[in-house]
C-alpha positions, -999 to +999 in steps of 0.1 A: -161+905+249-197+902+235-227+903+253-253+875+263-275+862+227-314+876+228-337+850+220-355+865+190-376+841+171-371+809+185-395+787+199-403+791+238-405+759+261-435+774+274-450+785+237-442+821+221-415+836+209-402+865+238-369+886+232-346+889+262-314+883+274-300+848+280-272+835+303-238+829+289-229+801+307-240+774+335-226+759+360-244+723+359-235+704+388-231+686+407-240+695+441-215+693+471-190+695+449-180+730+450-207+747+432-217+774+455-182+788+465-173+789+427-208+805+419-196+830+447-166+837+437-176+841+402-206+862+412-178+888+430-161+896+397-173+924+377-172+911+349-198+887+357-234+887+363-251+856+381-287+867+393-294+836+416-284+805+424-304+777+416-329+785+394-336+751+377-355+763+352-339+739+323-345+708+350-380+713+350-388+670+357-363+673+390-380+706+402-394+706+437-431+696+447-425+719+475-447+746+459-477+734+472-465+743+504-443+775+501-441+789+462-407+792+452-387+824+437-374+804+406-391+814+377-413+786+361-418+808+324-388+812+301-400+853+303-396+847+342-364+832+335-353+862+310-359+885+333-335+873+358-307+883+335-323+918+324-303+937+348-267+925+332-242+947+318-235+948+283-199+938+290-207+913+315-208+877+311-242+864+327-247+829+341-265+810+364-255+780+389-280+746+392-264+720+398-291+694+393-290+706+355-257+675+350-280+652+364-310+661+346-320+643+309-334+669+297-315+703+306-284+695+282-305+697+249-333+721+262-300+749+276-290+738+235-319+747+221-322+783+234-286+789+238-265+773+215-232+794+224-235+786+259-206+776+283-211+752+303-192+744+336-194+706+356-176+697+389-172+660+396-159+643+434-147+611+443-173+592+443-176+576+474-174+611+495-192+629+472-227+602+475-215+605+514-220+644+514-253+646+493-267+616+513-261+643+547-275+674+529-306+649+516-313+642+555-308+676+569-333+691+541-358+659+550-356+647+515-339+616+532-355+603+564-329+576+565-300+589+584-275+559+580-258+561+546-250+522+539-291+517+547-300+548+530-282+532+496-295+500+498-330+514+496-326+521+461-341+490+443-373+498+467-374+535+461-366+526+421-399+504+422-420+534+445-414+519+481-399+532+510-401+566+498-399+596+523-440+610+527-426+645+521-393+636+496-397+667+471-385+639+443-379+609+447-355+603+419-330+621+444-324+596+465-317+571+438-279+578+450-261+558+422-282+578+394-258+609+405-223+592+395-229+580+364-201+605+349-196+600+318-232+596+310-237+628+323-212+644+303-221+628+270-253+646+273-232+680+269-205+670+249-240+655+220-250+695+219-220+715+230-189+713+209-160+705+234-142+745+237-173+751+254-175+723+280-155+728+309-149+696+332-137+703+368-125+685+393-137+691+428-105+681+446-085+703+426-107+730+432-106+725+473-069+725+468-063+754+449-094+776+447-077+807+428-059+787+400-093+767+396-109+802+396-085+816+371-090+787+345-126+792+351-124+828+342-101+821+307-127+797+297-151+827+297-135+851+284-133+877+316-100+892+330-085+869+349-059+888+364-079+904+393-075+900+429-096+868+439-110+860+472-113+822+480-148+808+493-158+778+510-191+768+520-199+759+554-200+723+560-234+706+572-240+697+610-256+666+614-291+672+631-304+659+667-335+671+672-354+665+639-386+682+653-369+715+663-349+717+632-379+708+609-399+731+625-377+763+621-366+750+584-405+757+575-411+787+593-377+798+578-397+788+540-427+805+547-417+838+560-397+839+527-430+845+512-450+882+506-482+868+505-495+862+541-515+829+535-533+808+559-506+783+562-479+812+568-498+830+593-503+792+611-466+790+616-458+822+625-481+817+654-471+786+664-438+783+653-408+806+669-380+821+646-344+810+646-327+826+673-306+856+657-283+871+687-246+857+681-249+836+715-284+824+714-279+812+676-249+792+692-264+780+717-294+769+693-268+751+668-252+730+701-286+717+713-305+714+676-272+697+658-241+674+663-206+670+644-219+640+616-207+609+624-172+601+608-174+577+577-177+539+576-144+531+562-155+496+552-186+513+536-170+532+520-142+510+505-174+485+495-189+520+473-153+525+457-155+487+448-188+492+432-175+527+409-143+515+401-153+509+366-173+545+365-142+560+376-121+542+352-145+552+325-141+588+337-104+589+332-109+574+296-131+595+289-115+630+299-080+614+290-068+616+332-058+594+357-088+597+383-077+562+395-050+571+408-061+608+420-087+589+439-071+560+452-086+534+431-058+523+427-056+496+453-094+489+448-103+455+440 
């Protein structure tokens, strides 16, 4: 197995020409789709080298405004970026996991331009549950301040012209929910820079069916021994929240004592804000009275968003050559 390509020479996206070592692979998206268990259980082979999750350095137009409240750890330099992957083995295969980067229009041809030989790795969901999911992780993160989905969607002509967006959304192109689903557009992207051996297209129910043979193909496609012992992941579902004050307020202390540098704003909260409870009970206790189970889903909503995607979906199966009609019960959609 060979190791990661230095960058020697070519042009840097934020000007010079630095040598270092670059990931061999990405895992692009999308979110709630599976990326974090697989970037976990990757991440526990040892073969494999994945430094963080999320660094979103190729995505740079969907990054978060949130630094002006609590600087983030991912690196905003390609140097920065380098250095995340410094510490690999020779023999290991390095990668990183953002899974805006399928969504993004830019980080297909900017991950081509540095790393030509990369791998890349895209998980997509049904998707009427997957929209569903984000749409819950958007309001417990207060990127969406809309907590019913059907209202939530039909925001998006508003939001697309500027209105009705959230005072603290981190971007605002998030919550265009129907941007995130357009599949094959997203793919297209990779496949115009990447030939297609080294474009690896997932599919999340599979992979929450059978985590170790989704693993194992995973592992082929990059070129690691795929016969080790693997040890399925699954990441914890969200709670709905309750008591947006309470869980806003520990959510920022939680950001700013991440932080070294003991700023104004972070000594501020650490005065007036008290931390998470960490004792086994208490943190129960905290969960019960902060959050709830989410509501279930509006069937009828639901069957109304399957309506409106048929013809992504049946796009999506052309495209890859699979029947995702029938896998997720399009079939009967009118």
């Amino acid at each position: 197995m060979t190791s990661s390509t230095e960058l020697r020479g070519r042009e840097n996206l934020a000007g010079g020409s630095p040598r270092g070592r670059l990931p061999d692979f990405f895992i692009v998206g999308h979110p709630k789709c599976g990326t974090t268990a697989l970037y976990e259980m990757l991440n526990s082979h040892p073969q494999i080298f994945i430094p963080m999750k999320e660094p979103r350095f190729f995505a740079q137009e969907l990054r978060s405004r949130s630094r002006r409240i609590a600087p983030s750890s991912a690196p905003s330099t390609l140097e920065g970026y380098l250095s995340l992957f410094a510490p690999a083995g020779p023999e290991q295969r390095a990668g990183e996991a953002t899974p805006m980067y399928l969504r993004s229009l830019t980080a297909a041809g900017l991950i081509a331009q540095v790393q030509p030989d990369a791998r890349i790795i895209a998980i997509l969901r049904e998707p009427a549950r997957f929209l569903r999911s984000f749409h819950l992780q958007c309001a417990y993160n207060h990127i969406e301040t809309q907590r019913d989905f059907r209202k939530a969607i039909a925001l998006e002509s508003a939001r697309r012209e500027g209105r009705r967006i959230p005072r603290f959304s981190q971007s605002p192109r998030t919550l265009l929910y129907s941007d995130h689903v357009r599949y094959v557009e997203q793919l297209r992207r990779y496949h115009a820079v990447f030939p297609p051996e080294q474009v690896l297209v997932l599919i999340y129910e599979d992979f929450r069916r059978d985590n170790e043979t989704t693993v194992r193909r995973v592992l082929r496609f990059l070129d690691v021994d795929d016969t080790l012992p693997i040890e399925p992941a699954e990441s914890e579902p969200l709670p709905a929240v309750r008591f947006e004050t309470l869980h806003q307020g520990a959510r920022l202390a939680s950001i700013v004592r991440r932080n070294r540098a003991a700023t104004p704003i972070v000594r501020t909260v650490n005065r007036i804000v008290p931390s998470r409870p960490s004792g086994g009970r208490l943190r129960a206790g905290w969960r019960r009275v902060v959050y709830a189970e989410p509501s279930p889903p509006d069937e009828e909503f639901m069957r109304e968003l399957r309506a409106r995607f048929k013809p992504e979906v049946q796009a999506l199966s052309a495209y890859l050559g699979r029947d995702l009609v029938s896998q997720w019960g399009y079939d009967d959609v009118g």
